[in-house]
N, C-alpha and C positions, 0 to 999 in steps of 0.2 A: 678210352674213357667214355665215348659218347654211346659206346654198345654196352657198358655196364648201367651206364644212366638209363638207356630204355629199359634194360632187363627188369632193374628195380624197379621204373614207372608202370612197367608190365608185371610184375607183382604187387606194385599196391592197389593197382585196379580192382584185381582178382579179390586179394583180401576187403578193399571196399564194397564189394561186391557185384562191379561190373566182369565183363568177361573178355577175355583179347587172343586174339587165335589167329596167328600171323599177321595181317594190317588190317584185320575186322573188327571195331570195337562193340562191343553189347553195351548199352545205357540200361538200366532197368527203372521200372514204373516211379516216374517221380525225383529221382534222383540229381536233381539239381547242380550239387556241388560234383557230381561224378562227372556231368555233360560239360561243366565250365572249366575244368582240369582238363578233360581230355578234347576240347577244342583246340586249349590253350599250347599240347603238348605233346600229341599226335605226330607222328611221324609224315613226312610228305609221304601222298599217296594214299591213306590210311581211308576208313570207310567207318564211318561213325554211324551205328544203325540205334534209331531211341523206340525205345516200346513202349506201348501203347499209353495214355497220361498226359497230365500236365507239368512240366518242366519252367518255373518260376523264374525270374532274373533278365539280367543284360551280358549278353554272351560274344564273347570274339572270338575268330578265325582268325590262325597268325600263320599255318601250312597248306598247301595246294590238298586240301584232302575232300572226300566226300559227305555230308550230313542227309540224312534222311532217314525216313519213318515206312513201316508198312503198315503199323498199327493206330493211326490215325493220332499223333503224339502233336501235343500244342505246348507253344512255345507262348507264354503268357507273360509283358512286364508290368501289367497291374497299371497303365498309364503313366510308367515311368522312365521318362529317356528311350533310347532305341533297345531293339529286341537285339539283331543280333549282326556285330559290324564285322564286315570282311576286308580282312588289310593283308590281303596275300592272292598270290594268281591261281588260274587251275582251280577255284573253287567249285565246285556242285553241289545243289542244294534241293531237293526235291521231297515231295509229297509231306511236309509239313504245314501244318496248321498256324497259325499267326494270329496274337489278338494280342490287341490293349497296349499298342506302342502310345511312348510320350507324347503332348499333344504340343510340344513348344516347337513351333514353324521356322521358329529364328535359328533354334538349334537341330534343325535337320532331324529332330526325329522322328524315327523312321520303323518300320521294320527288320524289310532290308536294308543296312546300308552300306553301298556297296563304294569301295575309297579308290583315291586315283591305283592303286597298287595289284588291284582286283580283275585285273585284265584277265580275259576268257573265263571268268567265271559263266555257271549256267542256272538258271532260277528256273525248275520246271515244276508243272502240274502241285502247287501250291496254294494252298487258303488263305487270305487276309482277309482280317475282320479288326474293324474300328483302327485303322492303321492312319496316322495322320500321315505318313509316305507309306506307302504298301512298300515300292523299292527306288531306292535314292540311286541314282549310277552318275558318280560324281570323280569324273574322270578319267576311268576304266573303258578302254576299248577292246571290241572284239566280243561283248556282253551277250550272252543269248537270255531270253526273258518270254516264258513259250507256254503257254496253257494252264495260265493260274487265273486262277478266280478270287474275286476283290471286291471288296467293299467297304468303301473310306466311310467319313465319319461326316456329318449331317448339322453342323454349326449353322443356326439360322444365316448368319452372316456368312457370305459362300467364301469371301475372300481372307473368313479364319480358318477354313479347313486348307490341308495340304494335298498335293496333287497324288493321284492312284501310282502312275509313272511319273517318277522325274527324271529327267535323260539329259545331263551338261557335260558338254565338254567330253564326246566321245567319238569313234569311229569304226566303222564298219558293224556294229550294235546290230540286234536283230530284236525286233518286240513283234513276236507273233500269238494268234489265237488264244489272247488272254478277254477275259468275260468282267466290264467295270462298272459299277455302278454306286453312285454316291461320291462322294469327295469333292474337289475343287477341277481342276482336269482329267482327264482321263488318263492322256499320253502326251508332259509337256516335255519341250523338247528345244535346248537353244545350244549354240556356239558348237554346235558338229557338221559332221561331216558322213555321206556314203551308210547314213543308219535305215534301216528298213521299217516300215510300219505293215506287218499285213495281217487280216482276220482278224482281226479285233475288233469287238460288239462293246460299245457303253451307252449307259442309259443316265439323267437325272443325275449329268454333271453340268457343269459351268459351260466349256467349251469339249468334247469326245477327242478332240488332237489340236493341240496348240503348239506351234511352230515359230520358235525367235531364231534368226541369225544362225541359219543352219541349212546348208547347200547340199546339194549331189545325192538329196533322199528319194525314195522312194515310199509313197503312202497308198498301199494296194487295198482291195478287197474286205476294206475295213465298214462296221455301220455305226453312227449314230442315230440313239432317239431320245426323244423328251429332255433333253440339254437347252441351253442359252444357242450356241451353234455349233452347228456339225464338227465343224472342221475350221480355224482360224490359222491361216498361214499368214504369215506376216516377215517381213525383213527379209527372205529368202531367194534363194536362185536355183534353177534347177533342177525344179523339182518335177515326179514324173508323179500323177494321184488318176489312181487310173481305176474304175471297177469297183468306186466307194459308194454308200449308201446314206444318204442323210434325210431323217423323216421328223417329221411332228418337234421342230425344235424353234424354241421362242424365238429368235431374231434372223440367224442366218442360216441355210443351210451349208454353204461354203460361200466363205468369206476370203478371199485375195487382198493384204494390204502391203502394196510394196514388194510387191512377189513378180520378179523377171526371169528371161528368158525358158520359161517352165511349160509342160506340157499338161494339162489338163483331159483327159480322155475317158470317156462313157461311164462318166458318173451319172446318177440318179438322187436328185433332191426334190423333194414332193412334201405340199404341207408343212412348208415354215411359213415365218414372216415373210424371209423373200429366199429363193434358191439360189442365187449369186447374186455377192457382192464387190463389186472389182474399184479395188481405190488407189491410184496411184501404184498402178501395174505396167509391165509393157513388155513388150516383146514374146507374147506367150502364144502358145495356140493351145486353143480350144474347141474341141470337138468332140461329136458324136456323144454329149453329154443330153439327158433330157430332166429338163425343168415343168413341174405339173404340178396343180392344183394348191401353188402357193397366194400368199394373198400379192407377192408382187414377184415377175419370174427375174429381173435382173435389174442389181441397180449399178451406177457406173457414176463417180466420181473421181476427182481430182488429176486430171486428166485422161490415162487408162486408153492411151490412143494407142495406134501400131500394134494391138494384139490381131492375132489370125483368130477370127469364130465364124464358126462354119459345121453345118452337118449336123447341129443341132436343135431339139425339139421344146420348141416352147408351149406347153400344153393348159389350156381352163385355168391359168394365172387370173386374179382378179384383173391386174394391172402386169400391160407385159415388160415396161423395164420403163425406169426412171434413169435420167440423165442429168446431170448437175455440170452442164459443160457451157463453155462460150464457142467452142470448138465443134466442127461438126465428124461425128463419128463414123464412119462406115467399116459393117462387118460382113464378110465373106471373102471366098479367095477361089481364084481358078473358075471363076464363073459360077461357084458354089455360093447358098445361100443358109439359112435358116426355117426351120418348119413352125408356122405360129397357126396355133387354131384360131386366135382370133387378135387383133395388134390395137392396141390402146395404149398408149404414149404418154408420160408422163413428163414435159421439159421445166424446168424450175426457170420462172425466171429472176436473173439474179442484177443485181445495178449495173455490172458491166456489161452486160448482155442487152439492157437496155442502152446505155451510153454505144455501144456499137453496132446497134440498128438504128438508133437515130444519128450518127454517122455517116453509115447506109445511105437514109434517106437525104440527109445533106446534099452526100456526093453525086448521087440519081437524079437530085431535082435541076442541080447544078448550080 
């Protein structure tokens, strides 16, 4: 019964006017209702190829199959709801066009969107345009996400747009050498585990990689510029951010809040507000990173003690680090130190700071 069902689905394609030649499907120019049948009805395994055109609607994947374009075909929902959701594994998606997903943030949509069911799908060399989630990966581990180009949507208010990447609740995920600009985040990222971040360039978002509650990553070789800040990791452990770039961004260039046992290594932040921020951190090493030409090279609150820093160059900072402690800090290790062009100190003084120098002095005078 199930091999006379395809025959027949594989004759009314043909009569529709698509084409099927073993597990290749032909979409032809436009054809809308032909692509949302044969997503729906595709055999596992099958290769959906759409030509060239605009293909209208809200589209789902329910088999392990492939979608793609050679003739530059755009999947358009007019701003309504998501473009096109995947609720099955083994999906492949590449070299399609994307525009004009729904703009409601509450209801997740998205372009992509990719559901807990969608394990080892792969999103490659694809366009977003005006996508209020370019790709939602909402539960799905094993995700590759590799050389698409993006550009969310530009709500004065930065916290109505929806994030380029969003990444919950997955593992072992890969988001590489995709190009972001515009949106709310670039690449956010919470409740996982073991996901990769590398080569990744965004400009003129909120935060270029924002990090909740999400351990055992790695954040490589990535840049941000002209953002709020570079890179905000927050709640985290872990984590290895090694060979990142962060420039010309309003407040931080990497920001640490709450971020343990993690290794920081030769990053380059230059020309923010301040090029690190470390708040209620600990147990980290930091190295071989160079901070230059910010208007403040490091600030250090909420206590942020027992980190290792060392090997580090702190270069024409207006102000070379602010401290907001009662505690007094010391960084280097193994007789290593820090490299500063020139060391201007900034200590806040705060009431308990006073109440325990004049303490101090109490107990000195006798």
């Amino acid at each position: 019964m199930k091999s006379l069902n395809r025959i027949i689905y594989g004759l009314l394609l043909i009569l529709l006017g698509a084409s099927i030649s073993a597990s290749v499907i032909n979409i032809p120019k436009g054809r809308s209702d032909l692509l949302k049948s044969a997503l729906l009805k595709a055999p596992a395994g099958s290769v959906v190829n759409l030509a060239g055109g605009e293909f209208v609607g809200n589209f789902e994947i329910k088999h392990p199959i492939t979608l793609q374009s050679f003739d530059g075909a755009m999947l358009n929902a007019k701003h309504h709801s998501t473009i096109l959701s995947v609720l099955a594994a083994n999906v492949i998606i590449k070299n399609i066009h994307f525009k004009n997903s729904g703009t409601n943030i509450t209801n997740k949509d998205s372009c992509v969107y990719l559901s807990s069911k969608a394990h080892h799908a792969i999103i490659s060399d694809n366009a977003f345009d005006q996508c209020e989630f370019a790709v939602w990966i909402d539960g799905a581990s094993n995700v590759l996400v590799k050389n698409n180009k993006i550009r969310g949507t530009a709500q004065k208010i930065i916290s109505d747009r929806g994030n380029a990447l969003h990444v919950f609740y997955t593992k072992n995920t890969v988001i590489s050498d995709n190009r972001i600009s515009l949106g709310r985040d670039g690449v956010y990222i919470s409740n996982s585990t073991k996901v990769k971040i590398l080569n990744n360039k965004m400009d003129h978002t909120r935060f270029g990689i924002h990090y909740m509650y999400s351990d055992n990553c790695t954040i490589r070789d990535n840049a941000t510029t002209n953002s709020r800040i570079g890179a905000a990791l927050m709640y985290s452990k872990q984590l290895y951010v090694k060979n990142n770039v962060f420039t010309y961004n309003d407040e931080h260039g990497l920001l640490l809040r709450n971020i343990l046992n993690s290794k920081i290594d030769r990053n380059t932040s230059t020309n923010n507000a301040d090029g690190i921020f470390i708040g209620g951190s600990y147990y980290n090493i930091i190295i071989n990173n160079t901070f230059a030409d910010n208007m403040l090279g490091a600030q250090i609150t909420s206590g942020s003690t027992d980190n290792d820093v060392y090997d580090n160059n702190f270069i024409n900072n207006r102000l070379a680090v602010k401290y907001l402690n009662v505690q007094s800090l010391v960084w280097g290790e193994h007789g290593k130190g820090n490299y500063w062009s020139s060391y201007v100190v900034s200590i806040v003084i705060t009431t308990a700071l006073v109440i325990s120098l004049i303490m101090l002095l109490i107990y000195l005078i006798g």
